[in-house]
Every structure is written in C-alpha cells, then in structure tokens.
N, CA, C and O atoms as a printed pandas DataFrame, in Angstrom:
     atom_number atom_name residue_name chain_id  residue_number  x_coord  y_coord  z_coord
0              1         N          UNK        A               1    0.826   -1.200    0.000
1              2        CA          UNK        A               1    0.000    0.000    0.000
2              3         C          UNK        A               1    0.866    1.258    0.000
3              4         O          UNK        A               1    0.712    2.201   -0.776
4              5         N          UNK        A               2    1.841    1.163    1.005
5              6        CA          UNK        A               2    2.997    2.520    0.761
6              7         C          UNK        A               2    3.504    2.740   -0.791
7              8         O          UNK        A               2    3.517    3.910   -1.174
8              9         N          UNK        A               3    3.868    1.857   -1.598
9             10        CA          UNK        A               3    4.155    2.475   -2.395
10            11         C          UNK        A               3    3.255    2.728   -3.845
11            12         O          UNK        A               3    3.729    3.247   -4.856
12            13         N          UNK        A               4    1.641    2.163   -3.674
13            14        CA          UNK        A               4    0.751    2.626   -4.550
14            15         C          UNK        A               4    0.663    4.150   -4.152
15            16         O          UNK        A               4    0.637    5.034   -5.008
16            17         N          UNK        A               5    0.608    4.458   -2.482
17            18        CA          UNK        A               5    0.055    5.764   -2.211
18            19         C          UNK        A               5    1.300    7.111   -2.631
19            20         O          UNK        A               5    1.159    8.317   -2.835
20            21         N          UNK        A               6    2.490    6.207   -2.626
21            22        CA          UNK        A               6    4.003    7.111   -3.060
22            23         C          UNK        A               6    3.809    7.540   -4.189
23            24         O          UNK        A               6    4.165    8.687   -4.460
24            25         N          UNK        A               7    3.076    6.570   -5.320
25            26        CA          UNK        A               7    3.008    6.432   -6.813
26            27         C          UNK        A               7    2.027    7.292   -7.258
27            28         O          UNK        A               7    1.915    7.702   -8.413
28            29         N          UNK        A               8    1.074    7.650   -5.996
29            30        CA          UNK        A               8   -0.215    8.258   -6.508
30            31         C          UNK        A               8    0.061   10.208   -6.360
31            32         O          UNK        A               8   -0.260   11.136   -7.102
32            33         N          UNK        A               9    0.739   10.153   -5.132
33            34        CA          UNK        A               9    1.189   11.512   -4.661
34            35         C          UNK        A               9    2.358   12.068   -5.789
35            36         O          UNK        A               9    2.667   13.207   -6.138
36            37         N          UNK        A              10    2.746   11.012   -6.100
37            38        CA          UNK        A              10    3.646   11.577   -7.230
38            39         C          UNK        A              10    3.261   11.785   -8.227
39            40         O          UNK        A              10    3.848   12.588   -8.953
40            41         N          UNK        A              11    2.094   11.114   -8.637
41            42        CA          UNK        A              11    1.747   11.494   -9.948
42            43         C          UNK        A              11    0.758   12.800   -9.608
43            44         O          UNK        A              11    0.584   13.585  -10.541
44            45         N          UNK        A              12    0.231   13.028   -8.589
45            46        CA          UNK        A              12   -0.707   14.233   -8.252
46            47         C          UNK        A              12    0.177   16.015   -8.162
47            48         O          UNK        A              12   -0.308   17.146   -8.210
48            49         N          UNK        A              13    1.660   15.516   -8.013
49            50        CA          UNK        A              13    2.412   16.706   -7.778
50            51         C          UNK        A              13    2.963   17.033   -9.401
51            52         O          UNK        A              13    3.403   18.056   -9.926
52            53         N          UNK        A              14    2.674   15.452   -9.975
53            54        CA          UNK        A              14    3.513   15.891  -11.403
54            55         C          UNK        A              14    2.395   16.883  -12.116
55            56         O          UNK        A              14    2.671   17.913  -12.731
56            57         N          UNK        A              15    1.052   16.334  -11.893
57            58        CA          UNK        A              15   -0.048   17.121  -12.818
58            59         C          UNK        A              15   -0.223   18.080  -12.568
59            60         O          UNK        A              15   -0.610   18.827  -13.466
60            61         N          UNK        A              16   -0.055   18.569  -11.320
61            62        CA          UNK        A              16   -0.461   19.646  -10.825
62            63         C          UNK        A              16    0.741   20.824  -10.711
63            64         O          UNK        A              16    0.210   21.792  -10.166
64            65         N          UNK        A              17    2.091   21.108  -11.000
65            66        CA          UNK        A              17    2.856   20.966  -11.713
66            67         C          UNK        A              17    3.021   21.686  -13.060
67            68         O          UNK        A              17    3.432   22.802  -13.374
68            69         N          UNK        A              18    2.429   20.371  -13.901
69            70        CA          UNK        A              18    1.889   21.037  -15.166
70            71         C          UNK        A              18    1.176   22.052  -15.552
71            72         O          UNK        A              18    1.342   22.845  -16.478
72            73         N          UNK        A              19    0.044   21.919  -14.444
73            74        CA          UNK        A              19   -1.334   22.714  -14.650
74            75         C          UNK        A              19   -0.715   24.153  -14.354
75            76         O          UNK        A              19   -0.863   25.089  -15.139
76            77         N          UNK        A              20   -0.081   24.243  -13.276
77            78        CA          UNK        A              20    0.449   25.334  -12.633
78            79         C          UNK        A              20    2.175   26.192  -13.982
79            80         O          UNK        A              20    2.439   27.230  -14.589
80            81         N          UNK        A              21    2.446   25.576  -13.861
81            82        CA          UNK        A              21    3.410   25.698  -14.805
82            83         C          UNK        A              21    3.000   26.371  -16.302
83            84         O          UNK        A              21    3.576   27.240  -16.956
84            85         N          UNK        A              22    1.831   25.647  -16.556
85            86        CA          UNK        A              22    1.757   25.874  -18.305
86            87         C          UNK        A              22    1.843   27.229  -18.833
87            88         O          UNK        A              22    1.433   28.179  -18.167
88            89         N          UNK        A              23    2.260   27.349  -19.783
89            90        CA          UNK        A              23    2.282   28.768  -20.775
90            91         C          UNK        A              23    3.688   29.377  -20.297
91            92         O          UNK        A              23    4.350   30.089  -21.052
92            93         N          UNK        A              24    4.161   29.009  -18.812
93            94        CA          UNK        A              24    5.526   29.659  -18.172
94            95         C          UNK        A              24    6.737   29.075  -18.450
95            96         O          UNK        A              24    6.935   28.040  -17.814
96            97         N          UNK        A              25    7.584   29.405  -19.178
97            98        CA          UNK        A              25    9.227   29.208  -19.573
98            99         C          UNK        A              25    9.583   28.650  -18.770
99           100         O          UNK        A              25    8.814   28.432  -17.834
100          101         N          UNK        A              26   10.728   28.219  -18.746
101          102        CA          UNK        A              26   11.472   27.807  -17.247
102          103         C          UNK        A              26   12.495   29.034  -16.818
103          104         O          UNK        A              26   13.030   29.227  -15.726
104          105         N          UNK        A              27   12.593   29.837  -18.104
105          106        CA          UNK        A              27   13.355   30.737  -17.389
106          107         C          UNK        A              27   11.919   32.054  -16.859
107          108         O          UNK        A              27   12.039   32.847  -15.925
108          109         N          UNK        A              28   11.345   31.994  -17.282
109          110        CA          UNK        A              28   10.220   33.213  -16.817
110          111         C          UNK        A              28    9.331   32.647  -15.298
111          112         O          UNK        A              28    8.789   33.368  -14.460
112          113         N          UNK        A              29    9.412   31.255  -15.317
113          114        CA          UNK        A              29    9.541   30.782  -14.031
114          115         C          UNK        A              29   10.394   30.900  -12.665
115          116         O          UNK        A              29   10.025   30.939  -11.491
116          117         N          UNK        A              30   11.993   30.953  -13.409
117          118        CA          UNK        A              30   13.018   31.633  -12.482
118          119         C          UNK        A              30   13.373   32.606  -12.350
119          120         O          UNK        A              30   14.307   32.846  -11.586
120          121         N          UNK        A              31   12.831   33.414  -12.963
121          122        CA          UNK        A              31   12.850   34.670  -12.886
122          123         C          UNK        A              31   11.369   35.501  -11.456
123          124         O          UNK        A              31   11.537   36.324  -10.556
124          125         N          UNK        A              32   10.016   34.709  -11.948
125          126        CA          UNK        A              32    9.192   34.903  -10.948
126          127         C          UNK        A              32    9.740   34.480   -9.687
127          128         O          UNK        A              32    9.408   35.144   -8.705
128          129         N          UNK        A              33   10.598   33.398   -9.505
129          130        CA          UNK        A              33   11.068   32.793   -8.510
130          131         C          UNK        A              33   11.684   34.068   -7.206
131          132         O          UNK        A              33   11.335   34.485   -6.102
132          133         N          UNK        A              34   13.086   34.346   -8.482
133          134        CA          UNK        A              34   13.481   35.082   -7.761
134          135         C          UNK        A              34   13.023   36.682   -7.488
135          136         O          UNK        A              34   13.500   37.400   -6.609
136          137         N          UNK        A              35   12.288   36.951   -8.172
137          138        CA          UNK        A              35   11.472   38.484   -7.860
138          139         C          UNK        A              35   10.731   38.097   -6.622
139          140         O          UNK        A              35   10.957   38.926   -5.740
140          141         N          UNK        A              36    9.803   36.993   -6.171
141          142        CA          UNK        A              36    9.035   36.715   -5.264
142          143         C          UNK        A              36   10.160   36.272   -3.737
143          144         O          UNK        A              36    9.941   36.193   -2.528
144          145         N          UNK        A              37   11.508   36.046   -4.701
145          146        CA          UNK        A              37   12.644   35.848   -2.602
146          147         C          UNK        A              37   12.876   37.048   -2.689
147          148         O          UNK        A              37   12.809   37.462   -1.531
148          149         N          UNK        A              38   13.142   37.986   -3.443
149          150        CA          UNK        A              38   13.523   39.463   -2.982
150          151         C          UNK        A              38   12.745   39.787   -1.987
151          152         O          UNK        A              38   12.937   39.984   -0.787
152          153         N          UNK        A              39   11.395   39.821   -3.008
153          154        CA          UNK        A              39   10.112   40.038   -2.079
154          155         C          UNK        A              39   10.208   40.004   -0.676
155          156         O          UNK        A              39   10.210   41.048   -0.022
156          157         N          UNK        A              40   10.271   39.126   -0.268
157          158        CA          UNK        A              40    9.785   38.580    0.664
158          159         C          UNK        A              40   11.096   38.757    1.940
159          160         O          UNK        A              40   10.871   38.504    3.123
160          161         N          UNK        A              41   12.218   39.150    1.513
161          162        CA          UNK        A              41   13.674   39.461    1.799
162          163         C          UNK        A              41   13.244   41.116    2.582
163          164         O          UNK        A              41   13.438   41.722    3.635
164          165         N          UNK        A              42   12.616   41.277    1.378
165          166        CA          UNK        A              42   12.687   42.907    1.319
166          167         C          UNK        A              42   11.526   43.161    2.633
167          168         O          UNK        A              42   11.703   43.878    3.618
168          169         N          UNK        A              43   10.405   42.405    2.328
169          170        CA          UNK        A              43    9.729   42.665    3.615
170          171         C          UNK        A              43    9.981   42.132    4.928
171          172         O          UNK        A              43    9.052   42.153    5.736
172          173         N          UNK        A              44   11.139   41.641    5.275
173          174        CA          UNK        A              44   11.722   41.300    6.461
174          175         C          UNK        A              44   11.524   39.740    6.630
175          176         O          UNK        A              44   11.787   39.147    7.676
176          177         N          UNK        A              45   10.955   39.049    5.307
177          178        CA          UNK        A              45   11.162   37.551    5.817
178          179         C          UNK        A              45   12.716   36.884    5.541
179          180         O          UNK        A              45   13.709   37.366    4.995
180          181         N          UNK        A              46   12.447   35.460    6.214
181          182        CA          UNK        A              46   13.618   34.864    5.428
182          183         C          UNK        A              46   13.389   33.383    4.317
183          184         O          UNK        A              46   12.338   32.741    4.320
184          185         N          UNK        A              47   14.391   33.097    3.569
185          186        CA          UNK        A              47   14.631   32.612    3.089
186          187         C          UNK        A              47   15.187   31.357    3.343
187          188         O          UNK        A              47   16.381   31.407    3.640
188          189         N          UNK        A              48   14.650   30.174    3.315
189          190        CA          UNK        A              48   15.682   28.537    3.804
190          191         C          UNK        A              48   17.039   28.710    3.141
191          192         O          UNK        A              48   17.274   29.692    2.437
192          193         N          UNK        A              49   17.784   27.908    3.330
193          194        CA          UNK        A              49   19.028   27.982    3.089
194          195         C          UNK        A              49   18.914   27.485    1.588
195          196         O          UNK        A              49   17.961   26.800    1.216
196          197         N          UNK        A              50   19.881   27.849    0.804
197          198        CA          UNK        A              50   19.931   27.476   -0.583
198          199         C          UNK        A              50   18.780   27.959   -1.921
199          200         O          UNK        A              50   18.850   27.766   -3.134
200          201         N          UNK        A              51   17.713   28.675   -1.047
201          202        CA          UNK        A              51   16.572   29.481   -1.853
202          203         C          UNK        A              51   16.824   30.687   -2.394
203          204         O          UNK        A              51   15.939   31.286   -3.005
C-alpha cells in the first residue's frame, strides 16, 4: 500500500505541476522565482538555506 500511495502523490504533484506551470518558460519561471525571494527578503522575511 505505501508504495501505490508514493506512486499516486507523485503522480498528483507531477499534474499539478503542469497545470500550474503551463504557458511559463522555465526561465520566466526563475525569474518569478526570484522576484518573489527578494520580495519577501525585502519585507523582512527569510529565506531557507539554498533558496
């Protein structure tokens, strides 16, 4: 059962993913990326390590 439910969550993050993703570059994606850590820099949050 663990690894139907591994198989299922994975395929639910891949679609969703997609859905979320579509029409966006990968670089116009990393680019939103990093405008949204400034962001969030800038308003006094932080950032995990390596983000």
């Amino acid at each position: 059962m663990g690894r139907e439910l591994h198989r299922r969550a994975a395929e639910t993050q891949r679609a969703g993913r997609v859905r979320v993703h579509g029409g966006v570059s990968d670089e116009e994606y990393l680019t939103a990326l990093k405008v949204l850590q400034r962001m969030i820099v800038n308003a006094g949050g932080d950032l995990p390590r390596g983000a």
